[in-house]
C-alpha positions in Angstrom: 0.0 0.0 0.0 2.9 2.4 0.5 4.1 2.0 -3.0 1.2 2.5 -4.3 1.0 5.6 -2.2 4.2 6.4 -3.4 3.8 6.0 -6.8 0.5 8.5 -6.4 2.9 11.3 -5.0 5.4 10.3 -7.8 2.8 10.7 -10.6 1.2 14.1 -9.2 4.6 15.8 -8.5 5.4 14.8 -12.2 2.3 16.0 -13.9 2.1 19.2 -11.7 5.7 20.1 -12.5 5.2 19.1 -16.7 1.5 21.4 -16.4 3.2 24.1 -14.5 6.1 24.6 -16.9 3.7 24.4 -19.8 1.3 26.9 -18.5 5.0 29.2 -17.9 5.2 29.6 -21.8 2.8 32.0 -21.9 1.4 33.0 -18.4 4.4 34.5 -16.2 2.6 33.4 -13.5 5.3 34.4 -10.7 8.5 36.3 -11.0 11.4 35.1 -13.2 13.4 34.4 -9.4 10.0 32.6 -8.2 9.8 30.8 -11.1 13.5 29.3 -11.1 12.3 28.7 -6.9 9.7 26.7 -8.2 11.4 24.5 -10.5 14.2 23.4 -8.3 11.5 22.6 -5.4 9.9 20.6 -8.1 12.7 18.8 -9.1 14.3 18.2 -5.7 10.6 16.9 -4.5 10.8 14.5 -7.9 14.1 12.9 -6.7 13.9 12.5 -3.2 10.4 10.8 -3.5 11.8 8.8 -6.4 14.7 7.7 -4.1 12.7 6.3 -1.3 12.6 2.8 -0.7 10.0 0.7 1.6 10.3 1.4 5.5 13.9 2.2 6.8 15.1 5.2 4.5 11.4 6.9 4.1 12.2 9.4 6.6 15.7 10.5 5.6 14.4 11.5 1.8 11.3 12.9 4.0 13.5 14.7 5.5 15.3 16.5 3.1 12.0 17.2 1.1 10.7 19.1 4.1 14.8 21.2 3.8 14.6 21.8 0.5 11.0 23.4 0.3 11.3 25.1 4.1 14.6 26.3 2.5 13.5 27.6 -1.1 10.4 29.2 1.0 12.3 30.9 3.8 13.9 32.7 0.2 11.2 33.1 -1.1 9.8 34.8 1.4 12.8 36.8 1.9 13.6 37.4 -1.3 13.4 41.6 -1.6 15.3 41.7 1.6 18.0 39.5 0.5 18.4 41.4 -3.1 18.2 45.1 -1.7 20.5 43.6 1.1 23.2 41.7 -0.8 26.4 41.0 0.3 25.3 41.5 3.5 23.2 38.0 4.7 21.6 37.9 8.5 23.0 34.6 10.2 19.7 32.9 9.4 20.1 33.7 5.4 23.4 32.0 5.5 21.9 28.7 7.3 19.4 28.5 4.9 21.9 29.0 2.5 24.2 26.3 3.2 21.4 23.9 3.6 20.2 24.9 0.3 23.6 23.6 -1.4 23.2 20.3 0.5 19.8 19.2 -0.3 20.9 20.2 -4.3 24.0 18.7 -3.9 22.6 15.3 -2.3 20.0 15.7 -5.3 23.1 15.7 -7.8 24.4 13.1 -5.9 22.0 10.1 -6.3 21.2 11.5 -10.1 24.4 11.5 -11.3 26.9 10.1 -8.7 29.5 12.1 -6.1 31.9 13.3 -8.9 30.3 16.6 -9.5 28.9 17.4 -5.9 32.3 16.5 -4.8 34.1 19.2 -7.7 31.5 21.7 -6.1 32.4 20.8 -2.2 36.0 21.0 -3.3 35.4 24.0 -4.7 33.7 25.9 -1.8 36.4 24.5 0.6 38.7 26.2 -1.8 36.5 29.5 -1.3 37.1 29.3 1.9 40.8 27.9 2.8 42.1 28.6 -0.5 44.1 32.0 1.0 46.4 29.3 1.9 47.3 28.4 -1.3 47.8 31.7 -2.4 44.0 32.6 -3.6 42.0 35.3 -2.2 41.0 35.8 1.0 36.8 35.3 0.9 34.5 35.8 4.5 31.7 32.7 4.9 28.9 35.9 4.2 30.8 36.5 0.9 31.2 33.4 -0.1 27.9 32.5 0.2 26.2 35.0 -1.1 28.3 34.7 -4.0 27.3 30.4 -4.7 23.6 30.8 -3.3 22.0 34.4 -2.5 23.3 36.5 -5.7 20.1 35.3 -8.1 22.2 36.7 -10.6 23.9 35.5 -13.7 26.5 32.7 -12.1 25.2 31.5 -8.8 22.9 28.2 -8.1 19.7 30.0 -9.0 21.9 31.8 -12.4 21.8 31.7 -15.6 22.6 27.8 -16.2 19.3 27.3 -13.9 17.1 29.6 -16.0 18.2 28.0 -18.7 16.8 24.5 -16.9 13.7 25.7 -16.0 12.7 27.6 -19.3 14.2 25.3 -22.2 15.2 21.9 -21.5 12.8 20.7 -18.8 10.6 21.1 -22.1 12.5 19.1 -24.4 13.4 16.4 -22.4 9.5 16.2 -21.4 8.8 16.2 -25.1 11.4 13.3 -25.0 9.3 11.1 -22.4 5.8 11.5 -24.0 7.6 10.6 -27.3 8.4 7.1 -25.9 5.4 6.3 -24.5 3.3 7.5 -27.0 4.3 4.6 -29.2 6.2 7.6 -31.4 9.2 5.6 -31.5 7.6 2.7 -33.0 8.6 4.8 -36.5 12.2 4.7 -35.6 12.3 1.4 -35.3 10.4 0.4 -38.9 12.4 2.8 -40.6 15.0 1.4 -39.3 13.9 -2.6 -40.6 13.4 -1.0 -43.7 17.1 0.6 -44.2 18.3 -2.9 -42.5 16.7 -4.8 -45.0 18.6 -3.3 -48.0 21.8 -2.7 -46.6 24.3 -4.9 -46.6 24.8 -5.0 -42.8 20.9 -5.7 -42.2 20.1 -4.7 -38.3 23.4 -2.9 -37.7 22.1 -0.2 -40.1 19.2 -0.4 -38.7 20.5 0.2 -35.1 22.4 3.5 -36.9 19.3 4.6 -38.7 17.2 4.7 -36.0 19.3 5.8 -33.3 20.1 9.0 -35.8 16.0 9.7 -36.0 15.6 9.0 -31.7 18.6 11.3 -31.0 17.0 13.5 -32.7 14.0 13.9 -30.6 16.0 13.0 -27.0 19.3 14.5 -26.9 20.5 12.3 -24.5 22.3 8.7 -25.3 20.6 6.4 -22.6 17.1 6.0 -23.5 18.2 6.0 -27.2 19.7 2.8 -26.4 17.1 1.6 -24.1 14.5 2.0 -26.7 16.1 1.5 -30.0 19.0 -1.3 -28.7 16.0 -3.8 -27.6 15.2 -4.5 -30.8 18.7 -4.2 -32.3 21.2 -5.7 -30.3 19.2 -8.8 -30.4 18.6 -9.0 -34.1 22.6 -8.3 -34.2 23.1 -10.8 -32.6 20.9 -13.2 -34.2 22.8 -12.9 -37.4 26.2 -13.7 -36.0 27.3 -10.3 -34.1 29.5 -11.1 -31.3 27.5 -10.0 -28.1 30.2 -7.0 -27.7 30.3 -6.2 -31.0 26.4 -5.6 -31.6 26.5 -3.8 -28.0 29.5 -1.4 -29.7 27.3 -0.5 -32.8 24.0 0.6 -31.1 26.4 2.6 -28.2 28.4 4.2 -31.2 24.8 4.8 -33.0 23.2 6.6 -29.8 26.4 8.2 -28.6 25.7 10.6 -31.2 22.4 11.8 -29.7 23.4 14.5 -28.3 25.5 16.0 -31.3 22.2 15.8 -33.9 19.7 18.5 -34.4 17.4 19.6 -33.6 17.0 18.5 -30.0 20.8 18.3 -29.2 21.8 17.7 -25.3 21.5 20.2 -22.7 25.1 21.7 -23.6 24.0 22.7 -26.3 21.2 25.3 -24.8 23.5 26.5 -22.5 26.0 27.2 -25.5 23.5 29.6 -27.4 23.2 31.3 -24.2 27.3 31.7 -23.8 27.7 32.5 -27.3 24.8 35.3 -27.6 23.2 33.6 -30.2 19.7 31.9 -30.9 19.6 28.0 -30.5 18.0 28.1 -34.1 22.2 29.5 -35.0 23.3 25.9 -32.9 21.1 24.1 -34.5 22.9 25.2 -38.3 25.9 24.9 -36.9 26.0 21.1 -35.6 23.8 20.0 -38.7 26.8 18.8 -41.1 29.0 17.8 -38.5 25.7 15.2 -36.8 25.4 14.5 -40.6 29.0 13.3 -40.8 29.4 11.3 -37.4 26.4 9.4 -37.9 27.8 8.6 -41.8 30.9 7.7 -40.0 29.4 4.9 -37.7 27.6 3.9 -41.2 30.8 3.5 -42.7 31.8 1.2 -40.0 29.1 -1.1 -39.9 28.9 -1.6 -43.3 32.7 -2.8 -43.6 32.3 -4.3 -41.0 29.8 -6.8 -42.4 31.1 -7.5 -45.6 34.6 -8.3 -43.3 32.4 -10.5 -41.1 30.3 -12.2 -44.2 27.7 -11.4 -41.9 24.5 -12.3 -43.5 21.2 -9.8 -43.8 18.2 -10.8 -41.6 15.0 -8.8 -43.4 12.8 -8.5 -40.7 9.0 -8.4 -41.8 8.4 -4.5 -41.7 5.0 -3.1 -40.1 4.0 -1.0 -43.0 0.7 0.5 -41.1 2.6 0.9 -38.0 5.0 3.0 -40.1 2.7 5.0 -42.2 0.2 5.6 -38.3 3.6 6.9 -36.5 5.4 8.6 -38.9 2.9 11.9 -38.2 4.2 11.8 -34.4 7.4 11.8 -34.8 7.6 14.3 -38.2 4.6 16.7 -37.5 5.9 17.9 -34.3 9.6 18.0 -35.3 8.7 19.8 -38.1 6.7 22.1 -36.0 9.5 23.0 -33.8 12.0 23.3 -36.5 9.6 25.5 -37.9 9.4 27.9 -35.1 12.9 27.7 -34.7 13.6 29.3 -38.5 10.9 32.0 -37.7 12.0 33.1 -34.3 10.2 31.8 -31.9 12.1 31.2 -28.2 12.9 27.4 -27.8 10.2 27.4 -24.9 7.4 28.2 -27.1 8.5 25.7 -29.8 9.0 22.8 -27.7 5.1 24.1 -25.8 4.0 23.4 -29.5 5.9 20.1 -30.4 4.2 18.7 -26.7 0.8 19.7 -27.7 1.0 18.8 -31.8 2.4 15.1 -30.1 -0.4 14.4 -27.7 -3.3 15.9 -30.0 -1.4 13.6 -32.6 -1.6 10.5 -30.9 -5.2 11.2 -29.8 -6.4 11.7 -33.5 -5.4 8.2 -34.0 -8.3 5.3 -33.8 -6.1 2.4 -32.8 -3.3 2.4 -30.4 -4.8 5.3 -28.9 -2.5 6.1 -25.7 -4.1 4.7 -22.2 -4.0 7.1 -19.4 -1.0 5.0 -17.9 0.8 5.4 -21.4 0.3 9.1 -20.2 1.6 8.9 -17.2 4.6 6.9 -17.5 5.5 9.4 -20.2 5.1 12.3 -17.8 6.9 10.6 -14.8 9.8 9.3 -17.4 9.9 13.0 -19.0 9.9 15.4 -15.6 12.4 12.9 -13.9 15.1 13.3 -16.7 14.4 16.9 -16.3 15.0 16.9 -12.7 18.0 15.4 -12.6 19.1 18.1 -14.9 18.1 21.0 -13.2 20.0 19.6 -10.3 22.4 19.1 -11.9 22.7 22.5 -13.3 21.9 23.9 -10.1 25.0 22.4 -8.7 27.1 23.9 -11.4 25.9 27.5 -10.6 28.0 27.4 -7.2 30.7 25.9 -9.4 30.6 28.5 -12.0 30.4 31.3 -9.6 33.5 30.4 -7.3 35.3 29.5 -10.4 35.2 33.2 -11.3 35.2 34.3 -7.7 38.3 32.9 -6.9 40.2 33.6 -10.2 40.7 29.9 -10.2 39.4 29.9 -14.1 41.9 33.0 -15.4 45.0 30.5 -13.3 43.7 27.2 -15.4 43.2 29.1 -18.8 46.7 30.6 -18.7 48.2 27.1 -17.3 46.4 25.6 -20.5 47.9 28.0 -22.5 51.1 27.4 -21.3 51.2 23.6 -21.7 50.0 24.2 -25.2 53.2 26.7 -26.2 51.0 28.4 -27.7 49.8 25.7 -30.4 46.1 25.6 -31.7 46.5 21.7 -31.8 48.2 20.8 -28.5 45.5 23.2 -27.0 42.9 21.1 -28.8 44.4 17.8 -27.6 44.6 19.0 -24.3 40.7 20.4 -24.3 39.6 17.0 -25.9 41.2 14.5 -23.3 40.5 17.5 -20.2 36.5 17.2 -21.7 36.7 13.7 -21.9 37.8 12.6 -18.7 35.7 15.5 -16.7 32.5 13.3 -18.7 33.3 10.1 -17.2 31.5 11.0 -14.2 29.4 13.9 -14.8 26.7 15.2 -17.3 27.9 16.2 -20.8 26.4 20.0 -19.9 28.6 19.7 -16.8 32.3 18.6 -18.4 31.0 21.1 -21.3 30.3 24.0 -19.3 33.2 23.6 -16.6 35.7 23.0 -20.0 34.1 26.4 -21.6 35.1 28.4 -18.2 38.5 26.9 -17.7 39.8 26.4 -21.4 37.9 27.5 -24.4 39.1 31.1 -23.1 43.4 30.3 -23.9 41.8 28.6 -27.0 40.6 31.9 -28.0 43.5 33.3 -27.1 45.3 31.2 -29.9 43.3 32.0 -32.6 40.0 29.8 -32.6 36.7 31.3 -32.9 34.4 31.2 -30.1 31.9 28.8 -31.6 34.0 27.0 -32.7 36.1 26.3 -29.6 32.4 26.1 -28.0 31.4 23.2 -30.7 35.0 21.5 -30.1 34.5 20.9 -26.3 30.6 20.3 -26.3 31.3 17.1 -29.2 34.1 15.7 -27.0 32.3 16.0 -23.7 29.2 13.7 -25.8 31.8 11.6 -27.0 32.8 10.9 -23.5 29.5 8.7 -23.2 31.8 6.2 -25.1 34.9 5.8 -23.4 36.1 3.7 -20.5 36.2 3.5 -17.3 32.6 4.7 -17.4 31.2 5.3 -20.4 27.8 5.6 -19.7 26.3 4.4 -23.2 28.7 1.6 -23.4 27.6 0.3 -19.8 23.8 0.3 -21.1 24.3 -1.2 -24.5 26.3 -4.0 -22.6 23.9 -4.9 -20.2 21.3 -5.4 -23.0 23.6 -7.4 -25.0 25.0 -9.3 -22.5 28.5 -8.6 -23.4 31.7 -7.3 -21.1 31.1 -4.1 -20.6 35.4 -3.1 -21.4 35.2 -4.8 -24.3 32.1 -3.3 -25.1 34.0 0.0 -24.3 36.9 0.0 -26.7 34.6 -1.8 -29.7 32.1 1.8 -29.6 35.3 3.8 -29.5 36.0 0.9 -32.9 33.0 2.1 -34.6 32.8 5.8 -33.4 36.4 6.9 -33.9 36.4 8.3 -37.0 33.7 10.4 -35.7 36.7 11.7 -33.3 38.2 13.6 -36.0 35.3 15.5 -37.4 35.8 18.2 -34.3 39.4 19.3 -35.5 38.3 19.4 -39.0 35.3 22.2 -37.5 38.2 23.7 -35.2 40.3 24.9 -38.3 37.5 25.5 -41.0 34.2 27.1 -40.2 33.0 25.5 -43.3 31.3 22.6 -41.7 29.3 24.9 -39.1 28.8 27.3 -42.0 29.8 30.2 -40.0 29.6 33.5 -42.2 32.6 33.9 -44.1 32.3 30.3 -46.0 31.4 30.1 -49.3 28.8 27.4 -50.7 31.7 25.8 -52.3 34.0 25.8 -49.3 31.5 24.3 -48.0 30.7 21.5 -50.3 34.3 21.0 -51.1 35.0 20.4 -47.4 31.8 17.7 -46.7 33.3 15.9 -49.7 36.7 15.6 -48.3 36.0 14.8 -44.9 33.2 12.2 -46.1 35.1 10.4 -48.7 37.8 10.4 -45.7 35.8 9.3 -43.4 34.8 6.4 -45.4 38.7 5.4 -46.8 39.8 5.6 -42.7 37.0 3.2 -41.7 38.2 0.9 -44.9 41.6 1.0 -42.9 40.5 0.6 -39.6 37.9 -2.4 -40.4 40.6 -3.8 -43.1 38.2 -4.5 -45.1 36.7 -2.5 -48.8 35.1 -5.6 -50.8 37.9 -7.7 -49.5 39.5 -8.2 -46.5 42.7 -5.5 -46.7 46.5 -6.6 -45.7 48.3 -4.5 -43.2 50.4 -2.2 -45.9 46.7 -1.9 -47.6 45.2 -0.6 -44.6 48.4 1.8 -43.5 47.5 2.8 -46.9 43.7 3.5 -46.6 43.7 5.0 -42.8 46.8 7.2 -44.1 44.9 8.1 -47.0 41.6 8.7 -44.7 43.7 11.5 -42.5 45.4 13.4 -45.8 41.7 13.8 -46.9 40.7 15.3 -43.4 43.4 17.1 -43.2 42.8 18.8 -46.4 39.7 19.6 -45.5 40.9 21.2 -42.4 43.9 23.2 -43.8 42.4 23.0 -47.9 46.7 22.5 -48.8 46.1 20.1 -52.1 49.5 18.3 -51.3 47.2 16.3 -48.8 44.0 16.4 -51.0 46.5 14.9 -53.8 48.3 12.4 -51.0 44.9 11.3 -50.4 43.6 10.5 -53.3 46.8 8.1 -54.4 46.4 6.2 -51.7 43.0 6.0 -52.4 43.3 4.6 -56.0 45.5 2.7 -54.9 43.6 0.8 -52.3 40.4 0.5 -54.5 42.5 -0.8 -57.4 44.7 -4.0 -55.2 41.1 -4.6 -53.1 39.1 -4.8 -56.6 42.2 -7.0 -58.5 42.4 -9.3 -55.1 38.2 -9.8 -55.6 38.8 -10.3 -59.7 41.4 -12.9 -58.5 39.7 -14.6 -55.8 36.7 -14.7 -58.6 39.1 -16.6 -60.8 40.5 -18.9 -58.5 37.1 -20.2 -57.1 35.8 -20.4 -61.3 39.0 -22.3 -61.9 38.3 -24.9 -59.1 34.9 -25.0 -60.2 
């Protein structure tokens, strides 16, 4: 009876917080301070209640519910004292304070695991004792007012929370009602229909459809819960190695948050860095999402021919298809429409909600059951939770970061280590990005990277959007790499398969993906940024995907037969010079390239003609 009690509260805290944030599009129904009040008391609710478990710990997560909303209403309350009054907190503002960071914190904690409440304890303890180590010297009233009473641009209730409570707890609703509105259902037969006339039969089916999810979810978890149910096992049905079908779909969905139009949370906090609208973010990371998903098709389709993996055609659902394809491409279109003509994100994603569930009501079969509705909602606000606390705890971050000078000392030291070169301070941002998204959210290793180093990287000469784009793609990409990579842990439960070998087969299939951020970092021409010319550009897609395609020949060892080791020296040699001319347009390694290229197609085609003869000969 308790769960079910439970469950109840679960279910009305979700639906209130997905009507209240719906009805904020267009009724400001409090103050924009209130309203960021109201979503974190929301979302702390929405985790602690979804952290209880039967009998013994009920009354610690009661506990801190009762904190977090006695906290957020004692500020509330207090809230044109504290701003007419700032810098200068009573002893009870700086109580509530402090008990404000640790119910967020704890939040963060069981969402996302210690690492990142543990940077932002580190941090304050730094605020504090740091004088010692020759940083300033801060009072406790100053350094709290600056992480949790400010309410202004870098603080817990900041800019990075705004952005939480007026964009993305929108989309990533929109995300949950798209599962459980049977929406995904078209993923999945577009997907059997690619399978069945490609080559690599369910592996391009696990690429196709995780490129049309990740476009509605942003985020590379439930891609592969959805999509690699249905695709790991048909992998693995037609002679995929447990690991290796568990590779593709984490490779596949890995790239959810890189692909337009509903990228990751990073990517919402980037427009606001940059000053630009998200419809500008969305342009930009078009060609390059284009490119790594093309990449991972590359790979798979090698792949089979190396494996002689035979195609499975599975029986595809052609009234299924043609009844879901409306709720996954009317509302898309509908926000991408809004998008081109203006609109803020919040109203577009208001409109892509309602178009979805008037969509799936129009519908005489499957129509969705009022559980189907609320597992959606519940599934949607608790994503959205998590990332409001989770941006929350970055505001305190963020703030003392900039407090302390800690972020001018880390740039310059970046600078440094780089001598001043463009690509050592790339190499260093990619791996720094990487490991900081082992153990914290994308937006997190993202935003803490875009404080710390995109600054020296500006320094040296890169544009800010694209240093911006650089270290938002690698901080994604670190959804893929071990010790935890997050997507690869996932796919590998599903398949079965050993989650490090799992690991290092997704970094296999994604890592000509790798290089498409370098080839962005020296020409604009993939983001289209302003001064590239339509041939630039279409020069530049050519080189890089012809390269893409000669380095995954290489890396598989495989074009229509299976490539020696000076072959495929040859093929992921020629694969760079391509890239590389794209990045730097010198023909010597447009012309390298290409050799190497002819040269690879010509030995793998006379080794088929060959092997042809040999077998008519015995014959």
């Amino acid at each position: 009876m308790r769960l079910q009690k439970l469950d109840l509260m679960i279910a009305m805290v979700a639906i209130g917080m997905g009507l209240y944030h719906m009805a904020n599009c267009y009724y400001s129904i409090v103050g924009t301070i209130e309203h960021r009040m109201i979503h974190l008391a929301f979302a702390l609710t929405l985790i602690f209640l979804a952290a209880i478990k039967p009998k013994k710990t009920a009354w610690v997560y009661a506990l801190l519910i009762a904190a977090s909303l006695g906290a957020i209403g004692y500020l509330w309350i207090n809230l044109q004292r504290l701003l007419f009054d700032m810098g200068f907190p009573l002893a009870p503002d700086v109580v509530v304070g402090f008990v404000v960071l640790f119910v967020v914190f704890t939040a963060c904690w069981l969402s996302f695991g210690y690492i990142l409440p543990l940077m932002a304890v580190l941090l304050l303890l730094y605020g504090f004792f740091g004088h010692y180590l020759g940083g300033p010297v801060l009072s406790t009233d100053e350094i709290i007012t600056t992480v949790a009473l400010t309410f202004g641009s870098y603080d817990l209730w900041g800019t990075i929370l705004v952005i939480s409570a007026n964009v993305i707890f929108l989309f990533v609703f929109f995300g949950g009602l798209l599962g459980s509105l049977k929406a995904t259902d078209f993923f999945v037969e577009l997907g059997k229909v690619v399978g069945k006339y490609s080559r690599s039969g369910p592996a391009m089916t696990a690429v196709v459809s995780s490129l049309m999810m990740g476009m509605t979810t942003g985020q590379a978890t439930p891609n592969i819960a959805v999509t690699g149910a249905f695709t790991i096992p048909l992998m693995k049905r037609v002679g995929y190695r447990p690991e290796v079908a568990a590779s593709i779909e984490a490779a596949a969905s890995g790239g959810s948050q890189i692909m337009p139009p509903i990228m990751g949370a990073g990517a919402f906090v980037m427009a606001d860095l940059l000053g630009v609208p998200y419809a500008t973010i969305i342009m930009m990371a078009a060609i390059p999402g284009i490119l790594y998903f093309s990449s991972v098709a590359f790979f798979v389709h090698f792949h089979a021919i190396k494996s002689k993996v035979q195609p499975l055609p599975e029986q595809v659902d052609i009234g299924r298809l043609i009844a879901t394809g409306p709720l996954f491409m009317i509302p898309i279109t509908i926000i991408l429409v809004l998008f081109y003509l203006g609109f803020p994100p919040m109203l577009a994603a208001f409109w892509g909600i309602g178009a979805l569930i008037l969509l799936s009501f129009l519908r005489k079969k499957n129509r969705p059951t009022l559980s189907d509705l609320l597992k959606g909602c519940i599934a949607g606000a608790t994503t959205g939770a998590k990332v409001a606390v989770a941006c929350a705890t970055l505001g305190p971050i963020i703030a003392l970061v900039t407090k302390t000078g800690l972020g001018l000392t880390v740039g310059y030291s970046v600078e440094a280590w780089a001598h001043g070169s463009l690509f050592w301070g790339l190499l260093i941002l990619a791996g720094a990005v990487i490991i900081l998204g082992l153990e914290v959210p994308t937006v997190a290793a993202y935003l803490i990277a875009a404080m710390m180093a995109i600054p020296a990287l500006v320094r040296m000469g890169l544009e800010p959007m694209q240093a911006h784009m650089f270290a938002f793609y690698f901080g994604a990409f670190s959804a893929l790499t071990p010790p935890v990579g997050m997507a690869a842990i996932v796919a590998s439960r599903i398949a079965g398969a050993p989650y490090i070998r799992t690991a290092f087969h997704s970094i296999n299939a994604a890592i000509a993906g790798f290089l498409i951020p370098f080839v962005f970092a020296y020409n604009g021409a993939l983001l289209l940024l302003p001064d590239s010319s339509l041939m630039e550009v279409l020069l530049t897609i050519c080189a890089v995907l012809v390269g893409l395609g000669i380095f995954q020949v290489g890396f598989v060892g495989c074009l229509v037969e299976r490539l020696t080791m000076p072959e495929r020296t040859m093929a992921i040699i020629s694969g760079i010079g391509l890239i590389v001319f794209a990045a730097s347009s010198q023909l010597v390694y447009l012309g390298g390239g290409l050799v190497l290229l002819a040269a690879v197609v010509v030995l793998n085609l006379l080794k088929k003609k060959k092997m042809a003869l040999s077998l008519a000969g015995r014959s």
